[in-house]
C-alpha positions as CSV (number, residue, x, y, z in Angstrom):
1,X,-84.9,-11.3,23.1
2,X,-82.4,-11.0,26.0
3,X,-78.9,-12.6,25.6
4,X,-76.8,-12.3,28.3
5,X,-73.2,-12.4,28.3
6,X,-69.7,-10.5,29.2
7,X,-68.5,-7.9,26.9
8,X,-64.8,-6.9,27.1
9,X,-65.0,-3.5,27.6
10,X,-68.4,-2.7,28.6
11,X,-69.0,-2.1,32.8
12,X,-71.6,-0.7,34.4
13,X,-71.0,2.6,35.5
14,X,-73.0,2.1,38.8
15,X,-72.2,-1.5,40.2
16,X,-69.3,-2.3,37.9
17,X,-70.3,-5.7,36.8
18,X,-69.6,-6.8,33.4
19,X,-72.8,-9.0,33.1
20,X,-74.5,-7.2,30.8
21,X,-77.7,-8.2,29.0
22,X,-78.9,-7.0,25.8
23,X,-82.2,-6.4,24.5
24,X,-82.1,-7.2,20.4
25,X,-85.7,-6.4,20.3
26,X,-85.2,-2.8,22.0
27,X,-81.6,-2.3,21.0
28,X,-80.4,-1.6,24.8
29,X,-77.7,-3.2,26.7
30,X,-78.8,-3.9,30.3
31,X,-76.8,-4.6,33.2
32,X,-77.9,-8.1,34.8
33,X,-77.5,-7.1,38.2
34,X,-78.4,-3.1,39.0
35,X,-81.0,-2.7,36.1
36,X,-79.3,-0.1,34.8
37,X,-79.7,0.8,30.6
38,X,-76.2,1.3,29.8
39,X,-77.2,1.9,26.0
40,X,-80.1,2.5,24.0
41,X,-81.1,3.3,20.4
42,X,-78.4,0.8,19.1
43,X,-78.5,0.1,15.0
44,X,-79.5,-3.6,14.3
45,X,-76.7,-5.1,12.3
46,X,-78.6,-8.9,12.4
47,X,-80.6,-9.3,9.0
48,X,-84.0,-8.6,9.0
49,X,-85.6,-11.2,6.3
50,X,-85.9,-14.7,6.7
51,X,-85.1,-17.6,3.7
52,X,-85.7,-21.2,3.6
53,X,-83.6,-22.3,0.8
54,X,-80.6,-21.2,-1.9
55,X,-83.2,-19.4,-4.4
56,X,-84.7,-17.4,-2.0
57,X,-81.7,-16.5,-0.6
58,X,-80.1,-15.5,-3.7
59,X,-83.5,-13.2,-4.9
60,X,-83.7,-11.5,-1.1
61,X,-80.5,-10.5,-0.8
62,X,-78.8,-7.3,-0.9
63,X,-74.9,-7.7,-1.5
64,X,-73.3,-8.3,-4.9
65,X,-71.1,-10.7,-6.1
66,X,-67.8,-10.6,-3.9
67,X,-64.5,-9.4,-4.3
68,X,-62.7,-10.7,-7.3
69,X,-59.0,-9.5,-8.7
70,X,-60.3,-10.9,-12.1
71,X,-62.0,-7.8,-12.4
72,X,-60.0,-4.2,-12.3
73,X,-62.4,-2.9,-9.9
74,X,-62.8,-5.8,-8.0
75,X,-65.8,-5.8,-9.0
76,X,-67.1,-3.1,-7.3
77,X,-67.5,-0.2,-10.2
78,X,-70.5,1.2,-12.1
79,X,-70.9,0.9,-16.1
80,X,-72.8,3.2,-17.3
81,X,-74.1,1.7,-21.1
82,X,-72.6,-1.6,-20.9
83,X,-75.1,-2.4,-24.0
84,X,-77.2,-1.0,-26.4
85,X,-80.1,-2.2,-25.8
86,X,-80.4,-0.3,-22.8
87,X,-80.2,3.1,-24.9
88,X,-84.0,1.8,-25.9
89,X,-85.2,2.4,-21.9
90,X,-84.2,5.9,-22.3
91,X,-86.5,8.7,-23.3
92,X,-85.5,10.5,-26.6
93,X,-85.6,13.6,-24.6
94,X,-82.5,12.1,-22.2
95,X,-80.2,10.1,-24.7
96,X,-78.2,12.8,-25.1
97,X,-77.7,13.0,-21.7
98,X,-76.8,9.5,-21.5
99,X,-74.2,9.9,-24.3
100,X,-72.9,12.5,-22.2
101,X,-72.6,10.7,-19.2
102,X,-71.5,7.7,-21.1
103,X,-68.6,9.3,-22.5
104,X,-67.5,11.6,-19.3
105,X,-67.1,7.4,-17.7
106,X,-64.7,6.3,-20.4
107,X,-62.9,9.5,-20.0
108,X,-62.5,8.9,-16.1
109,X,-60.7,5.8,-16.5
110,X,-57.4,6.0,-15.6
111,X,-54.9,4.6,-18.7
112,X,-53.8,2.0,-15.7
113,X,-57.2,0.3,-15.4
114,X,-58.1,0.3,-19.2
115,X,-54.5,-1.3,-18.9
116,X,-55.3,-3.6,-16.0
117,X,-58.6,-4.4,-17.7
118,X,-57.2,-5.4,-21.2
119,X,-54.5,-7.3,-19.4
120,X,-57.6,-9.5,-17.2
121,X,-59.4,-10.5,-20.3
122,X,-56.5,-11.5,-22.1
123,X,-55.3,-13.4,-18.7
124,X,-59.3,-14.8,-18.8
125,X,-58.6,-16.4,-22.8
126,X,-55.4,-18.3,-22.0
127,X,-56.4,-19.5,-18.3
128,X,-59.3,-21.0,-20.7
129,X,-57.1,-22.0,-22.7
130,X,-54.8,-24.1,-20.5
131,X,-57.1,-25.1,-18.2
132,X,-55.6,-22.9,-15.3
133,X,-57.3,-23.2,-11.3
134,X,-59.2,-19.8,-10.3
135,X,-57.0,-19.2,-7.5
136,X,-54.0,-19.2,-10.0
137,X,-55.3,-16.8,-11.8
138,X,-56.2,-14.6,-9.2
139,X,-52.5,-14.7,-8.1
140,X,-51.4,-13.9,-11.8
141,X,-53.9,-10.6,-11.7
142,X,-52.4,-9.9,-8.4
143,X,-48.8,-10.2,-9.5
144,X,-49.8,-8.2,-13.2
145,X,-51.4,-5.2,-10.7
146,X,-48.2,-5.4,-8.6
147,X,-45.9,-5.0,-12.4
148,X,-48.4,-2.3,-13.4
149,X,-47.5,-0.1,-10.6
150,X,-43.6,-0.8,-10.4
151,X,-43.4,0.0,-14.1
152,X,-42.7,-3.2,-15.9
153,X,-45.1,-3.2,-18.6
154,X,-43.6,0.0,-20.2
155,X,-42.2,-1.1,-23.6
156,X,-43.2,-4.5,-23.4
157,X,-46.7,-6.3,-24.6
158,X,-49.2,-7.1,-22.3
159,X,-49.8,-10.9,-23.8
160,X,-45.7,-11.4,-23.0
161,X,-46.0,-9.9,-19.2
162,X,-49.1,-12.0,-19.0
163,X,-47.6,-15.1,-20.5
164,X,-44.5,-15.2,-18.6
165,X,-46.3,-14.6,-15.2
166,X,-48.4,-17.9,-16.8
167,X,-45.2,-19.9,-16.8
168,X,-43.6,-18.8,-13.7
169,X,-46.2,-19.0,-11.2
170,X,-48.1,-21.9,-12.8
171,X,-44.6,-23.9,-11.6
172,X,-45.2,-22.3,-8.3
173,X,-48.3,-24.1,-7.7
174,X,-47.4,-27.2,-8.9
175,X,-48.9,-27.2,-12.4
176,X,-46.1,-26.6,-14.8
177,X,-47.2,-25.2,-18.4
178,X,-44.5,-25.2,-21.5
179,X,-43.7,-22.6,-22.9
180,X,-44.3,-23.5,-26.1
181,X,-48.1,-24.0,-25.3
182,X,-48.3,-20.5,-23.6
183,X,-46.9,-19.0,-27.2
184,X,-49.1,-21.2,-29.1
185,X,-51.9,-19.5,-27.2
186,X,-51.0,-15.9,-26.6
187,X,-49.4,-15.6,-30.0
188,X,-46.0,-14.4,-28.4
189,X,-42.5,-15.2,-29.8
190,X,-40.5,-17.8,-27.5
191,X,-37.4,-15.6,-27.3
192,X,-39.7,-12.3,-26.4
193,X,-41.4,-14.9,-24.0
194,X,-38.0,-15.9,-22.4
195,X,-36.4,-12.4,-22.4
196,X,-39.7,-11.3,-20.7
197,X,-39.9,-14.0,-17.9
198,X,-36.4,-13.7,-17.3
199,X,-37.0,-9.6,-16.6
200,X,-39.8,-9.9,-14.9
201,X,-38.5,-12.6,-12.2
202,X,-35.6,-10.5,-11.7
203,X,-37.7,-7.5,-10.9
204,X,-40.4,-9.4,-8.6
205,X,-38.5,-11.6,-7.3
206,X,-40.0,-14.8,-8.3
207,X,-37.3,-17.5,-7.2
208,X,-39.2,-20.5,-8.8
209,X,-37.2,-23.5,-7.8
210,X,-36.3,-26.0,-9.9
211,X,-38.3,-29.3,-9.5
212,X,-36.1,-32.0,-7.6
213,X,-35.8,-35.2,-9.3
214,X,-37.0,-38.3,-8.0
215,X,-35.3,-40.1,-5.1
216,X,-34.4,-43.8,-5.8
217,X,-36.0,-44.7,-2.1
218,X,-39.7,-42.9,-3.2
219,X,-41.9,-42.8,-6.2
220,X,-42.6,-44.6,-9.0
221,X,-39.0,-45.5,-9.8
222,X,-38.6,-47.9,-6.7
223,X,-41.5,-50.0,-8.2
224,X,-39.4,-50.9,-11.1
225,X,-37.2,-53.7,-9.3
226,X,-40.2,-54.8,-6.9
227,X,-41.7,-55.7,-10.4
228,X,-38.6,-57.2,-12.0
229,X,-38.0,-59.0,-9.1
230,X,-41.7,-60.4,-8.9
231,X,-41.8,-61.0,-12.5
232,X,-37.9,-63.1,-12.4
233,X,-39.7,-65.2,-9.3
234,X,-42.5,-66.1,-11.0
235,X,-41.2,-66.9,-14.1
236,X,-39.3,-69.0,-12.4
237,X,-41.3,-71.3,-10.5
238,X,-43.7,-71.4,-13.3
239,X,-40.3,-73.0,-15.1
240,X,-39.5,-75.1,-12.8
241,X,-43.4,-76.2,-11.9
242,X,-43.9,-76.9,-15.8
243,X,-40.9,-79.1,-16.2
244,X,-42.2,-81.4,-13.1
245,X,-44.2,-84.9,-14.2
246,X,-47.4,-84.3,-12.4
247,X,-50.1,-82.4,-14.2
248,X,-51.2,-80.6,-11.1
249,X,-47.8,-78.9,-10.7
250,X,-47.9,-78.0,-15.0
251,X,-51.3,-76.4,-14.2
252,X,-49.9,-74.4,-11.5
253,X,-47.1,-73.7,-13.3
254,X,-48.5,-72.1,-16.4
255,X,-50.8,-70.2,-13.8
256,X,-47.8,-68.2,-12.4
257,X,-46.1,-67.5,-15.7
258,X,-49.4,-65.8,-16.7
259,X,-49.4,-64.0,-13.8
260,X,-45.7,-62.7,-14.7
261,X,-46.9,-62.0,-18.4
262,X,-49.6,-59.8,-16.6
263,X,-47.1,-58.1,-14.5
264,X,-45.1,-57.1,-17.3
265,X,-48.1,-55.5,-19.3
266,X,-49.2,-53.5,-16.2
267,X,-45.7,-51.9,-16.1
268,X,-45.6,-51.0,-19.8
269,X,-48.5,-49.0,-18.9
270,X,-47.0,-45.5,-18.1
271,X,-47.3,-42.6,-20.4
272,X,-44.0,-41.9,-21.3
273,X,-43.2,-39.7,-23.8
274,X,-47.1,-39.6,-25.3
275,X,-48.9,-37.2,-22.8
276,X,-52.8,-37.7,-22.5
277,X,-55.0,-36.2,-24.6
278,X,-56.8,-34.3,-21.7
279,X,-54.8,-32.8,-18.7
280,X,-57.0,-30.4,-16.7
281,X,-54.5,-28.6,-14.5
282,X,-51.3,-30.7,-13.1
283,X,-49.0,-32.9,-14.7
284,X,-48.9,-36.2,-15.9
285,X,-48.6,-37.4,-12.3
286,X,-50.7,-40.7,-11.6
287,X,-51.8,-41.0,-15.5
288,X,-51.5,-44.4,-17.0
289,X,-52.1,-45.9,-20.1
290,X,-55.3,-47.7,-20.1
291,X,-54.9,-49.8,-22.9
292,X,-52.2,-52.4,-21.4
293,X,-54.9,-52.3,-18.8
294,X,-57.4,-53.5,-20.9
295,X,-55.0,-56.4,-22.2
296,X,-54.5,-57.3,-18.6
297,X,-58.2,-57.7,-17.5
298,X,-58.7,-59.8,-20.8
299,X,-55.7,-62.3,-20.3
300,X,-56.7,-62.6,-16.4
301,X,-60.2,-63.4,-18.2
302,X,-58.6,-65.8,-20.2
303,X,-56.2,-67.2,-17.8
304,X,-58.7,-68.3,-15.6
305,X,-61.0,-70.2,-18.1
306,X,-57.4,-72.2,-19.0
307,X,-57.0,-73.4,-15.4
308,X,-60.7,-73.7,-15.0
309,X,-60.7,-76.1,-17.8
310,X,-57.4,-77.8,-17.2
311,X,-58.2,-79.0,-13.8
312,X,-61.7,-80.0,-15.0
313,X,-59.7,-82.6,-17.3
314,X,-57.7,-83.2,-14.0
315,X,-61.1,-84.2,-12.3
316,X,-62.2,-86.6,-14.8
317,X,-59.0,-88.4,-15.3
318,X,-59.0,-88.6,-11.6
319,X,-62.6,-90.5,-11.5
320,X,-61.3,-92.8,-14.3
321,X,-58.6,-94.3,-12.3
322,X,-56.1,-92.8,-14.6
323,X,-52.9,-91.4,-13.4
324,X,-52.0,-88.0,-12.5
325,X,-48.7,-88.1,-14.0
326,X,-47.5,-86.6,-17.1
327,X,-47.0,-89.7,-20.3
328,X,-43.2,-90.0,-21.1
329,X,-42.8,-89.6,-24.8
330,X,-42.6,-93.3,-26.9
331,X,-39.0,-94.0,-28.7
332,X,-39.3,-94.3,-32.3
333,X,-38.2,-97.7,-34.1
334,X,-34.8,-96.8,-34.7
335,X,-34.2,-95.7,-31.1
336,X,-35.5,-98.8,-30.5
337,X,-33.0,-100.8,-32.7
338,X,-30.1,-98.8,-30.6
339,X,-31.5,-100.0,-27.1
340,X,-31.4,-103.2,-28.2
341,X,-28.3,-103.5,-29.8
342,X,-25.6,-105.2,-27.7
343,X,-22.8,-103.6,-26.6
344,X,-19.7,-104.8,-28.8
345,X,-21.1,-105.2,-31.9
């Protein structure tokens, strides 16, 4: 199959043009205008298997798994005898050999990667733990590597190193962690924690700023007089609307004070000081109870079957002829006796 195309670089030696052709099926490059084969022989980097879908795919091809810093090879390394059941596929003849071999690998590895590689699994257990995102942990084995090299794990443990590059970078991306649950799950002391943290920040230079409180223009806090404000209005007019004589305006009326009751359960819906139960990665951010929720979607329920019903009985009064306007209470006999009592005596 000929492609033909200009290839920064590549002239042809004879006309100089820098249209050059090329044969995939030959492996030639072929300049478009002369003819002439400027090379030949060329190795075929293009795959040479076709697949129709993700399993065959997966079974026909030849690369691994790719490049991960959750492993202290990358990923790339040999294990020779990772179980024992593969001792079984070995001749009796040859199992001496593969002890051999077995133990001449353990002996190759380098103190730093038997390090690196106790430091990964235990990295592995509280990411599991805490719920951390892959790329976050990926930055912690990068940043554990880079204290590896420089020195900083002499004298210390590796759960502490580990934990306090846990804290420090999980505030970097933007998912804080307490300290408190990081010693809970590595089984480190909080002051070895801290003294750790505070070493190793100084050493790497990890400037974690502080996060910035809220300002009163943005977030959640400038909902809080939007709703007092809305809940002081309705209550209000639903006041003022009950108070009137006509029943259309007391219907309305106790419609909008329901509406304020609802406002005010919907704001007593944020978490607070109770956090929620589950928290995959981030903070409490956008959580809200959902039981004042609950309570809101019932009273609406039963808010609307009130009115519903009250201006039903406003309908029917209204075909009997009756007025719309709300009965003055009757005197007693005694205020009577007063009214007609005349003045003077």
């Amino acid at each position: 199959m000929l492609k033909k195309g200009k290839k920064s670089g590549l002239n042809c030696p004879e006309c100089g043009s820098n249209e050059i052709l090329t044969d995939s099926s030959k492996g030639e490059n072929i300049c478009s205008k002369c003819g002439l084969i400027l090379n030949d022989s060329m190795i075929d980097t293009q795959q040479d298997w076709r697949a129709f879908d993700s399993e065959e795919l997966e079974k026909t091809a030849r690369t691994g798994a790719p490049l991960t810093r959750m492993r202290h090879d990358k990923g790339i390394g040999t294990e020779i005898g990772k179980s024992k059941a593969e001792l079984f596929k070995v001749s009796a003849g040859k199992r001496g050999q593969y002890f051999r071999i077995k133990n001449w690998q353990k002996r190759l590895v380098s103190s730093k990667d038997r390090n690196y590689g106790y430091a990964l699994s235990e990295l592995e257990r509280i990411s599991s733990a805490l719920s951390l995102p892959s790329n976050l942990q990926e930055e912690i084995g990068a940043m554990y590597e880079k204290a590896l090299e420089e020195g900083l794990v002499k004298g210390r443990s590796i759960e502490a190193v580990i934990g306090s590059l846990v804290y420090a970078l999980s505030r970097e991306y933007k998912s804080p962690r307490l300290m408190s649950e990081i010693c809970e799950v590595s089984g480190v002391d909080k002051r070895d924690l801290g003294r750790t943290y505070r070493y190793v920040a100084r050493k790497l230079n990890l400037r974690v700023i502080p996060a910035k409180a809220s300002k009163p223009d943005r977030g959640e806090n400038s909902m809080i007089p939007v709703v007092a404000t809305s809940v002081f209005l309705l209550l209000s007019a639903g006041v003022y609307l009950l108070l009137q004589k006509s029943w259309l305006r007391v219907v309305i009326g106790l419609g909008l004070i329901s509406h304020a009751m609802h406002l005010i359960l919907l704001s007593s819906g944020r978490p607070g000081l109770l956090a929620p139960v589950l928290l995959a990665g981030g903070g409490i951010d956008g959580v809200t109870d959902p039981l004042p929720q609950a309570f809101v979607l019932t009273a609406i329920v039963i808010a609307m079957a009130m009115t519903i019903y009250l201006f039903a009985a406003m309908a029917a009064l209204a075909r009997r002829g009756k007025r719309m306007d709300v009965e003055p209470v009757p005197d007693g006999d005694e205020d009577r006796e007063v009214d007609n009592e005349e003045p003077g005596s």
